[in-house]
C-alpha positions in Angstrom: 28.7 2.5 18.6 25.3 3.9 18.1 24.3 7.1 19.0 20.8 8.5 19.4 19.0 12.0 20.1 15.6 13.1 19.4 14.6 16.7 17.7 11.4 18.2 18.6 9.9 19.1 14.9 6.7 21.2 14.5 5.1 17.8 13.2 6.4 15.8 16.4 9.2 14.4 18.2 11.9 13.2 15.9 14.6 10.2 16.7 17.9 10.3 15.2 20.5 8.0 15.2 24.0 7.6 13.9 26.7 5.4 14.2 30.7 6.2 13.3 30.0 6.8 9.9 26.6 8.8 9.6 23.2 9.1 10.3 21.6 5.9 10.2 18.2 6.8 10.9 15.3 9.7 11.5 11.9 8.5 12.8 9.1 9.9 14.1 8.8 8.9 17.6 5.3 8.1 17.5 4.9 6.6 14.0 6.5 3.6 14.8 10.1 2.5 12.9 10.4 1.5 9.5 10.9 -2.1 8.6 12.0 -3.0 12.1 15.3 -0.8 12.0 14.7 1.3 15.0 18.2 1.5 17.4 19.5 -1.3 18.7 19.5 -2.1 22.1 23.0 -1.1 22.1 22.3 2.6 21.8 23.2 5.0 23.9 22.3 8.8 23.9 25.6 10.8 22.8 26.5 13.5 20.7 27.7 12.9 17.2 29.0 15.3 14.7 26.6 13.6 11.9 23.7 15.3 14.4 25.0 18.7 14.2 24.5 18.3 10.1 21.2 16.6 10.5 19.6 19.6 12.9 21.1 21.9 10.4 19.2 20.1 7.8 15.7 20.1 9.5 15.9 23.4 10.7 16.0 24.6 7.6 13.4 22.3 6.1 10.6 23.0 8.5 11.2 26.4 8.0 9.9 26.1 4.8 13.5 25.9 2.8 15.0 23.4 0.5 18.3 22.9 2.5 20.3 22.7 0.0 22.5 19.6 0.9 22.5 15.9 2.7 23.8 15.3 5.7 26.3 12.2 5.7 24.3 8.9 5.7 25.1 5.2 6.5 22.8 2.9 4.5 22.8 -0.5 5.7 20.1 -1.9 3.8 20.1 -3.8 0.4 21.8 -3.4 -2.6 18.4 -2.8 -4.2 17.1 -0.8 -1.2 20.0 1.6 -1.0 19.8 1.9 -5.2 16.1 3.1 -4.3 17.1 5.2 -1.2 19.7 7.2 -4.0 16.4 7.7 -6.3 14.9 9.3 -3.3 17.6 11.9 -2.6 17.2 12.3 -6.2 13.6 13.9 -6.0 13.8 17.1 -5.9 12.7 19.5 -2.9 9.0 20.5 -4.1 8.4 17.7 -6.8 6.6 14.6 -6.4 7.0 10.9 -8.0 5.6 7.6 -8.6 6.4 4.2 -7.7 5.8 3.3 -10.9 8.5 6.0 -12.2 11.2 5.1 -9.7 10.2 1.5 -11.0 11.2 2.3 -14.8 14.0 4.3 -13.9 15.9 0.6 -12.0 14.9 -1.0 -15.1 16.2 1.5 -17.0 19.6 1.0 -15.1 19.9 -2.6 -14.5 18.4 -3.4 -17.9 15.7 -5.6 -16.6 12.4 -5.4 -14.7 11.6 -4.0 -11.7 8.1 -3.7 -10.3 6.7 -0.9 -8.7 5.4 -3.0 -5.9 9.3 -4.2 -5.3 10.1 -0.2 -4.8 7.3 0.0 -2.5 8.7 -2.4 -0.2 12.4 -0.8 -0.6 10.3 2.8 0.0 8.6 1.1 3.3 12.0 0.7 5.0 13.0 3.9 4.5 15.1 4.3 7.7 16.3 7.7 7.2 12.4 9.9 6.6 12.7 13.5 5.8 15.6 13.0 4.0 15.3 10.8 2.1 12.3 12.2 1.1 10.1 8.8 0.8 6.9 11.6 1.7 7.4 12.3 -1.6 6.3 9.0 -3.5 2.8 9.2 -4.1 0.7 6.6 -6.3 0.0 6.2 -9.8 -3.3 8.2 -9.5 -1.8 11.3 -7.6 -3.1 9.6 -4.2 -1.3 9.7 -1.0 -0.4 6.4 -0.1 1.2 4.9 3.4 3.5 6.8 5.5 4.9 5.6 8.6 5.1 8.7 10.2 1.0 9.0 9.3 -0.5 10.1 6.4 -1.5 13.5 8.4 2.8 13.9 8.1 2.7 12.9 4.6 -0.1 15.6 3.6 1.8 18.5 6.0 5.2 17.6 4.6 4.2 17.7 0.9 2.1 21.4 2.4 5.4 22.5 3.4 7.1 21.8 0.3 3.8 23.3 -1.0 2.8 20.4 -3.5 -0.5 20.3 -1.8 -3.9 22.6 -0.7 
């Protein structure tokens, strides 16, 4: 079963949904759902423990604090995309990378190419924003570069983590 619940964030109303084994996904309600993964129409509004963990978690972020751990997940995407959803978590709270370094880091691992256009589209269906902090991910020349939550989001979430003026 899948269970949703929205948040009201300072930058917006927030969905979340989980199923038995975590969250599954966090979107902005008005910034459309990534990669088509928004709940199916199986959902149903409910309570899940994996929410409790996930308000915990945004409280503290939008008040202004790194919090400090990750609220169980279910990633149901790709091998490749769920690699590059564990290089998100891996950015740290206040930091910023590039598709280009995620890009060399999978080669790095797998021993092979991978482009940065490739983590781009693995990036774009983030289904879990916020936390796996895709806001982060900027391009090569320090530009901001699409956000599905809008690129307003993306500027006021990197404020908050205060990587930008």
């Amino acid at each position: 079963m899948e269970y949703r619940q929205g948040y009201d964030s300072p930058l917006g109303r927030i969905l979340l949904t989980a199923d038995d084994e975590g969250l599954t996904g966090l979107w902005f309600v008005d910034g459309g759902q990534r990669g088509g993964r928004g709940p199916s129409d199986g959902s149903g509004a409910g309570e899940s423990p994996y929410f409790d963990a996930a308000r915990r978690w945004l409280d503290a972020y939008f008040s202004g604090r790194d919090p400090g751990f990750t609220p169980p997940l279910h990633l149901m995407g790709t091998a490749f995309c769920n690699r590059v959803a564990g290089l998100l978590l891996e950015i740290p709270y206040g930091q910023t990378t590039t598709y280009g370094a995620l890009a060399r880091c999978l080669a790095q691992e797998r021993g092979g190419g991978a482009s940065a256009q490739a983590v781009g589209g693995a990036v774009a269906r983030n289904p879990i924003l916020l936390i796996m902090p895709c806001h982060r991910v900027i391009g090569a020349d320090g530009s901001l570069t699409g956000y599905s939550g809008g690129l307003w989001r993306k500027r006021a979430l990197l404020r908050l983590e205060q990587k930008m003026e």
